[in-house]
MARDRENZA-821624 format. One record per residue (C-alpha): residue in one letter; y, z, x. Coordinates in steps of 0.1 Angstrom, whole numbers, plus 5000, padded with zeros to 4 digits. Example, Ala and Ser with C-alpha at 12.3 -4.5 7.8 and 13.67 -1.06 7.14 Angstrom:
// residues 2
PT	A	4955	5078	5123
PT	S	4989	5071	5137
***
This chain:
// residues 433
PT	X	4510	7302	0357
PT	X	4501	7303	0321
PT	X	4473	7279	0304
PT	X	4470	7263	0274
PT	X	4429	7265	0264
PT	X	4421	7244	0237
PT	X	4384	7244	0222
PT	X	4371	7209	0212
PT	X	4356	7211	0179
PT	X	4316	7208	0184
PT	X	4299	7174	0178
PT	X	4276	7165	0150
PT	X	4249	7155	0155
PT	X	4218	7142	0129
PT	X	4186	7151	0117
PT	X	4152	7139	0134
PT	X	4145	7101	0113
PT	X	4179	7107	0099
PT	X	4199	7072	0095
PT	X	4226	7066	0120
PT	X	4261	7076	0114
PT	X	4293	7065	0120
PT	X	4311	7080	0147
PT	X	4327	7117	0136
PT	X	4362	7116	0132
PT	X	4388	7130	0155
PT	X	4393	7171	0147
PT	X	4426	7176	0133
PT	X	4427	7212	0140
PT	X	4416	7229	0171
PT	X	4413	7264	0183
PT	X	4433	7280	0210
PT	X	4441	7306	0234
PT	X	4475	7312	0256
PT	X	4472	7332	0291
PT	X	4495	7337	0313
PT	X	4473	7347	0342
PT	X	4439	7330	0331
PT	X	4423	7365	0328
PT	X	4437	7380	0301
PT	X	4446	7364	0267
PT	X	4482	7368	0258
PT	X	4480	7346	0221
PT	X	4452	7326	0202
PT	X	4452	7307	0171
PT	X	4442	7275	0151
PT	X	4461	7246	0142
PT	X	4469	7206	0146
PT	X	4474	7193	0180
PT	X	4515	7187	0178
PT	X	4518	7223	0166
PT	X	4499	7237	0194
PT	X	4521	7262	0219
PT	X	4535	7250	0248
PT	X	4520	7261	0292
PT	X	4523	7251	0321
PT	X	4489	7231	0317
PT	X	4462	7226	0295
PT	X	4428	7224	0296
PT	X	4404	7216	0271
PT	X	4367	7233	0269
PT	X	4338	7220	0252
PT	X	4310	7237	0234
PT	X	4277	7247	0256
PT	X	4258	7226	0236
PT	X	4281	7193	0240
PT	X	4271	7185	0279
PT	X	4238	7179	0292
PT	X	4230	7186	0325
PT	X	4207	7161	0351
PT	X	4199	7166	0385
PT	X	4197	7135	0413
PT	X	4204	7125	0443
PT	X	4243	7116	0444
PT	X	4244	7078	0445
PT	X	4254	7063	0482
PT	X	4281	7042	0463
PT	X	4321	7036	0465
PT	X	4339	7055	0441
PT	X	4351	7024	0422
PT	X	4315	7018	0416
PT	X	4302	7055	0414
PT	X	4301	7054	0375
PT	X	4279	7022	0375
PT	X	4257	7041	0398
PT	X	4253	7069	0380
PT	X	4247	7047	0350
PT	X	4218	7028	0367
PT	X	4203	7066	0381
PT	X	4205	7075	0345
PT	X	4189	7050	0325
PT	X	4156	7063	0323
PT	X	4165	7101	0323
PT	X	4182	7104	0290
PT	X	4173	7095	0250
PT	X	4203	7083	0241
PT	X	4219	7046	0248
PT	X	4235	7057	0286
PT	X	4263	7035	0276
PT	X	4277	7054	0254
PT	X	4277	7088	0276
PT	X	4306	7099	0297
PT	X	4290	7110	0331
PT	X	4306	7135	0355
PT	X	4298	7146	0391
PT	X	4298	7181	0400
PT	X	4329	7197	0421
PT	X	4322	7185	0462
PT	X	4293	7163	0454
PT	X	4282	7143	0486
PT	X	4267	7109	0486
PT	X	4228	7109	0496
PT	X	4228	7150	0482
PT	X	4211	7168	0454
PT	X	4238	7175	0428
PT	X	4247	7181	0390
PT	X	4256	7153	0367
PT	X	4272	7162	0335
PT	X	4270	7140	0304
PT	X	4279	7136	0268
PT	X	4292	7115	0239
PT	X	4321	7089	0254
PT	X	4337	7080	0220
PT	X	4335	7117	0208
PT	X	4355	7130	0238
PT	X	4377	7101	0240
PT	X	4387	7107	0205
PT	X	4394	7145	0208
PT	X	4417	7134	0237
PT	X	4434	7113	0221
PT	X	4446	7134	0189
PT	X	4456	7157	0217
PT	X	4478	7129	0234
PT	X	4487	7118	0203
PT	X	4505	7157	0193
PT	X	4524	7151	0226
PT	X	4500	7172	0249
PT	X	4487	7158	0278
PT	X	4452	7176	0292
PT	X	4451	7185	0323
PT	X	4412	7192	0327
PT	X	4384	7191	0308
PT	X	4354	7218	0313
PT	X	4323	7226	0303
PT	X	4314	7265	0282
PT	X	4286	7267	0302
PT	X	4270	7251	0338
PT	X	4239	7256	0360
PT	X	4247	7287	0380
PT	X	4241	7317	0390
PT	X	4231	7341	0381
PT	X	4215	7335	0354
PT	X	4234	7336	0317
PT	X	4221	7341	0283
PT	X	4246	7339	0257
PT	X	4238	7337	0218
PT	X	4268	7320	0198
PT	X	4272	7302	0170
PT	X	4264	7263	0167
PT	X	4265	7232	0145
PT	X	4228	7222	0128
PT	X	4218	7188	0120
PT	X	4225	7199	0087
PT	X	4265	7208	0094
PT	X	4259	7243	0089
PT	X	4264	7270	0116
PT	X	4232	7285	0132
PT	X	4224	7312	0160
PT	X	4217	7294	0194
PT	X	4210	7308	0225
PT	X	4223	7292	0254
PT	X	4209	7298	0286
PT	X	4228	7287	0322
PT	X	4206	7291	0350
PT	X	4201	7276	0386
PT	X	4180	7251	0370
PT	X	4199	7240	0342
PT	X	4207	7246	0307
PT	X	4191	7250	0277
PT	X	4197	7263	0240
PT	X	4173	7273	0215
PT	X	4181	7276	0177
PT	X	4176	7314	0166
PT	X	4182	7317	0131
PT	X	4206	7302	0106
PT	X	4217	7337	0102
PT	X	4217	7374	0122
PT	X	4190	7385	0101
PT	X	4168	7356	0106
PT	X	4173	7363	0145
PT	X	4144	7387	0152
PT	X	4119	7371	0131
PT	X	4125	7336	0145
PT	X	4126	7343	0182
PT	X	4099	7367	0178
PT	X	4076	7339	0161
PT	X	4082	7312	0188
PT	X	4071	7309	0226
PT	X	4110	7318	0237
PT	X	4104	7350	0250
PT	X	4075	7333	0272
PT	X	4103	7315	0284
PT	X	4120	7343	0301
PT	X	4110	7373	0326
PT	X	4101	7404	0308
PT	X	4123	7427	0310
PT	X	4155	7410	0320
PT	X	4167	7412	0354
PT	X	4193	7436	0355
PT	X	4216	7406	0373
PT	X	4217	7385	0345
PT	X	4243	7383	0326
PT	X	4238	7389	0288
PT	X	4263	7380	0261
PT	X	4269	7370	0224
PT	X	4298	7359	0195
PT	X	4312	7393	0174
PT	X	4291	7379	0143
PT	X	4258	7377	0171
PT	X	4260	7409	0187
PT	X	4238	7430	0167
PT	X	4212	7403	0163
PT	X	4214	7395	0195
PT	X	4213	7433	0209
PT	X	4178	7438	0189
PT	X	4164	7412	0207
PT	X	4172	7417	0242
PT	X	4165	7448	0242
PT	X	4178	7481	0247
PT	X	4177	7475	0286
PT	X	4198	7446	0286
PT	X	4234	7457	0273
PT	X	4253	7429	0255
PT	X	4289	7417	0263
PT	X	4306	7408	0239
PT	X	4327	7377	0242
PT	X	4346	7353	0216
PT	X	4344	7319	0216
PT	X	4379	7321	0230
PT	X	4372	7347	0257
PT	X	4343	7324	0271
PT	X	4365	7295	0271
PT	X	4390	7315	0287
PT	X	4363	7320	0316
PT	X	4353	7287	0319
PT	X	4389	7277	0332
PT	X	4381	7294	0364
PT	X	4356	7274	0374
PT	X	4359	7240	0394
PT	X	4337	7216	0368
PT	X	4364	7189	0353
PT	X	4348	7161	0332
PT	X	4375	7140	0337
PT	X	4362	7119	0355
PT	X	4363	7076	0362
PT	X	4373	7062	0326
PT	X	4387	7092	0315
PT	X	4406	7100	0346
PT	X	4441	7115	0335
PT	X	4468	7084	0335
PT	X	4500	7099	0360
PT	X	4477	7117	0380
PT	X	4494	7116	0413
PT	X	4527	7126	0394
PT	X	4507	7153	0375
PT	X	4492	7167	0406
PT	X	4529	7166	0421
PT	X	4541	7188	0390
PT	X	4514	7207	0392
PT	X	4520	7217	0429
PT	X	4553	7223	0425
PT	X	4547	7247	0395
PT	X	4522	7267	0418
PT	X	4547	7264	0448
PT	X	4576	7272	0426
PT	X	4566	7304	0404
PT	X	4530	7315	0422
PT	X	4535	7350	0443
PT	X	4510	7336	0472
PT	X	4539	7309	0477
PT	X	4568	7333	0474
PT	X	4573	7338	0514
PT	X	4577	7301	0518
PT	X	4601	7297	0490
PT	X	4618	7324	0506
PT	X	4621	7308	0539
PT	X	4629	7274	0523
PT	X	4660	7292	0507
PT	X	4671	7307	0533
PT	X	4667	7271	0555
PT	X	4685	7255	0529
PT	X	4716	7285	0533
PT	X	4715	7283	0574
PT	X	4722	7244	0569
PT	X	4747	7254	0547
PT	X	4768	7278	0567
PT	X	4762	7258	0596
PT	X	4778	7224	0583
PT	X	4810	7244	0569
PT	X	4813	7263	0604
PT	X	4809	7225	0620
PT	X	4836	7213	0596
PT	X	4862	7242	0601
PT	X	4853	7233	0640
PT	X	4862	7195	0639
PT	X	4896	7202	0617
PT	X	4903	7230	0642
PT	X	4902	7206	0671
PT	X	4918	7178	0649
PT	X	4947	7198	0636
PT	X	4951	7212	0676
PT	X	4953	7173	0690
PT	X	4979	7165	0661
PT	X	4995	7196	0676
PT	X	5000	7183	0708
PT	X	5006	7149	0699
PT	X	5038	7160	0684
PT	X	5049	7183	0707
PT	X	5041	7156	0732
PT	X	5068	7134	0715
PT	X	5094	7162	0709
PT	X	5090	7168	0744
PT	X	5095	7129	0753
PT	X	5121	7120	0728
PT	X	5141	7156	0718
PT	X	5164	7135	0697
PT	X	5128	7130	0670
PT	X	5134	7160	0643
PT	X	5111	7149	0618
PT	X	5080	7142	0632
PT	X	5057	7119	0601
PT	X	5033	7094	0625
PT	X	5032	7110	0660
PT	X	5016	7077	0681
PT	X	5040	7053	0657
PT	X	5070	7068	0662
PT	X	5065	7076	0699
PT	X	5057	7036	0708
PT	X	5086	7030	0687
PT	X	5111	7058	0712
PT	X	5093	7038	0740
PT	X	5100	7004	0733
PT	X	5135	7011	0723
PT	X	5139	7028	0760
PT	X	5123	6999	0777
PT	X	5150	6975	0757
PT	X	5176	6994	0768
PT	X	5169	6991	0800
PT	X	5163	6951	0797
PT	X	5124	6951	0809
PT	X	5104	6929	0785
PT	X	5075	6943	0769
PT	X	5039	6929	0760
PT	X	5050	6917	0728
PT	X	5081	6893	0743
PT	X	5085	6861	0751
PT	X	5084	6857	0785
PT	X	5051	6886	0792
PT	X	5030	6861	0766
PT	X	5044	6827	0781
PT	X	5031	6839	0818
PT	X	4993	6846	0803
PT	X	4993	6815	0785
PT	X	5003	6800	0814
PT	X	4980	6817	0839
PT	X	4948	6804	0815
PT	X	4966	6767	0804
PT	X	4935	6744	0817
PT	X	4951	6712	0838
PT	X	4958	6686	0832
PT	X	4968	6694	0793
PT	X	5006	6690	0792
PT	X	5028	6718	0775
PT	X	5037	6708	0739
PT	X	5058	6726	0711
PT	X	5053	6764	0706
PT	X	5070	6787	0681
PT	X	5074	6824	0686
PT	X	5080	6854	0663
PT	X	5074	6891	0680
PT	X	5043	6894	0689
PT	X	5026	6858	0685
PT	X	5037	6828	0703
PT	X	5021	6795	0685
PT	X	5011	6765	0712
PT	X	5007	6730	0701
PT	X	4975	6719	0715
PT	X	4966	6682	0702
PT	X	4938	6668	0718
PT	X	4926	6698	0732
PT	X	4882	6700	0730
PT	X	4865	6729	0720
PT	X	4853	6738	0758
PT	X	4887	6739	0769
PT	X	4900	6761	0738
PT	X	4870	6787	0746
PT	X	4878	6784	0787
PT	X	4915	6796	0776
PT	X	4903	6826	0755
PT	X	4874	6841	0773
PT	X	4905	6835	0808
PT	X	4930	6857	0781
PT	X	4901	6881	0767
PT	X	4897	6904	0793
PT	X	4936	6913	0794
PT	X	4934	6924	0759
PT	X	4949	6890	0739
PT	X	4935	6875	0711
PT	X	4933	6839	0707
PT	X	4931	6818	0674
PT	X	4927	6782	0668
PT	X	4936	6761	0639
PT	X	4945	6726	0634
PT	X	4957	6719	0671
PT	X	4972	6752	0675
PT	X	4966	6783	0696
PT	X	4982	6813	0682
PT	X	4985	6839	0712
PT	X	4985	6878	0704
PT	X	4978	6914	0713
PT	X	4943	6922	0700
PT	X	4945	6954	0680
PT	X	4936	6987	0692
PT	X	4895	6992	0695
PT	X	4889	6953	0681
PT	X	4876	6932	0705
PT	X	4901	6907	0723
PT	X	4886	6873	0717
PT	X	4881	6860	0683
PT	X	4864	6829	0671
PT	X	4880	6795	0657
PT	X	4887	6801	0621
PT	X	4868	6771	0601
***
């Protein structure tokens, strides 16, 4: 799945008894590297935020020296009101105005535990977030370079002074925490300034051999005189350590800055990994192949019922060639067979369900007493009764008494209009308002 790692631009910050400043504005430029695996760098570049190349997701890194790092006790609070708490644990542990610091729990912290609290400059961050929203690319994560681990890291880079300039700094990322010590304002200045300070004091002499030394291209040689010929350097861009930090489980964005869409990002996101990783490639596999079986099997259940349909049609007409040889062209198989057999049964003078006599003997076998027989009017197939006077108790005795031998029974206006009920409809049928 390929990344997007963008490098926010390092914050200012001012000289000691310098006045304070107003708030740095957003970069308009920011540094970047393309992977399609997260180990390996495929691209990297520089430019504006709208300009930047398009991934799968982006995450955005932010210099070791940014984030400050505080250990507590993780606050026995909800997690609407975890930020307050964190706020209130913090207030005495930091120089700055806790206000204005964005504050971060580390991954699987537990209420009541010792855990890792990251911090820095709200406004800042919100800022560079927003220049990046702003060039139509929404951030996924947000990760620190560097974070208390093991083992033990010492990396000399490149930093911003209090005087804007860039200085050597090294940064080191322990179990403990993380500090950073200005070097030198230059490579050459490297020896002499680390040598004349208590740094190396600092440290174990020599190095472990499990820690993990690195430095910048334009640090390396400075930085290989002073650790030491025992303690090979690694070279590693700014990039390349970004890069690195994607792997790790640290995201700052946290409470206020929580991503807006999350649950729909985090439904992209899993179908992304579900739809192009390789450890999800024998499910998609046996998804596809569900999705075919359904397939096949609905067409071989369609082909089935028109098999059996077109073999009933089959028999229907040969059922009424059979009955009525003189039918050639066979169109409506039931219509044309109940027409055959009610021209038979006129032929042989026997009245059918539909004539007058078969529907004046059911009226007559429901007609409540003592209601005397009025007018009626027939057409074939509905005989109309004049039935003035007649209450509604007596017009729903007669057609529940005609229901259950399949007539249908309307009233309207002092008439009863007697008739077959269709085919599958239900015989009785209710005054019509």
């Amino acid at each position: 799945m390929s990344v997007l790692v963008v490098l926010i631009p390092p914050r200012p910050r001012l000289a000691a008894g310098s006045a304070a400043a107003t708030p740095a504005p957003a970069p308009d430029e920011f540094v970047w590297v393309l992977s399609d695996d997260r180990l390996s760098i495929a691209r990297e570049g520089r430019g504006a935020a709208s300009a930047l190349p398009r991934a799968e997701s982006l995450i955005a890194v932010l210099a070791p020296t940014d984030v400050s790092w505080h250990r507590i006790d993780c606050p026995r609070a909800s997690p609407a009101r975890m930020a307050a708490a964190l706020t209130g644990v913090l207030e005495e542990m930091v120089i700055d105005d806790v206000e204005g610091l964005h504050l971060a729990l580390a991954p699987g912290a537990r209420p009541g535990e010792p855990t890792w609290v990251a911090a820095t400059d709200r406004n800042w961050l919100q800022q560079a977030l927003a220049r990046l929203e702003q060039g139509g690319r929404a951030v996924e994560r947000v990760t620190p370079s560097m974070w208390p681990d093991t083992p033990p890291t010492l990396h000399v880079h490149e930093s911003l002074a209090t005087d804007g300039r860039l200085q050597l700094t090294l940064s080191h990322a322990h179990p403990e925490g993380v500090g950073h010590w200005p070097l030198g304002p230059t490579p050459g200045a490297l020896g002499a300034s680390a040598g004349s300070g208590g740094l190396r004091a600092l440290l174990p002499q020599p190095l472990p051999p499990d820690w993990r030394c690195s430095a910048t291209p334009a640090a390396a040689s400075a930085a290989g005189q002073w650790f030491g010929p025992d303690s090979p350097v690694q070279i590693q861009s700014a990039t390349e350590q970004a890069l690195q930090a994607t792997r790790s489980l640290w995201n700052l964005r946290q409470f206020s800055l929580v991503a807006a869409h999350r649950g729909l990002a985090r439904l992209r996101d899993g179908w992304r990994r579900v739809s192009r990783d390789r450890a999800w490639r024998p499910l998609r596999w046996g998804l596809a192949t569900l999705v075919v079986v359904q397939i096949v099997g609905l067409n071989l259940a369609a082909w089935q019922q028109r098999k059996t349909l077109a073999a009933k049609q089959t028999q229907m007409v040969a059922l009424l060639q059979a009955a009525h040889p003189q039918v050639r062209a066979v169109l409506d198989a039931p219509v044309q067979m109940q027409r055959e057999t009610d021209a038979l049964r006129a032929s042989a003078g026997r009245a059918g369900d539909s004539d007058l006599e078969p529907m004046l003997q059911a009226a007559a076998s429901a007609w409540p007493q003592p209601q005397p027989v009025g007018q009626f009017s027939y057409e074939p197939g509905k005989l109309t009764l004049a039935t003035p006077g007649w209450s509604e108790d007596q017009i729903n005795g007669f057609r529940a008494a005609l229901a259950p031998a399949g007539w249908r029974v309307e009233a309207d206006g002092g008439r009863l209009t007697l008739q077959r009920a269709p085919a599958g409809a239900p015989a009785g049928a209710r005054p019509r308002s």
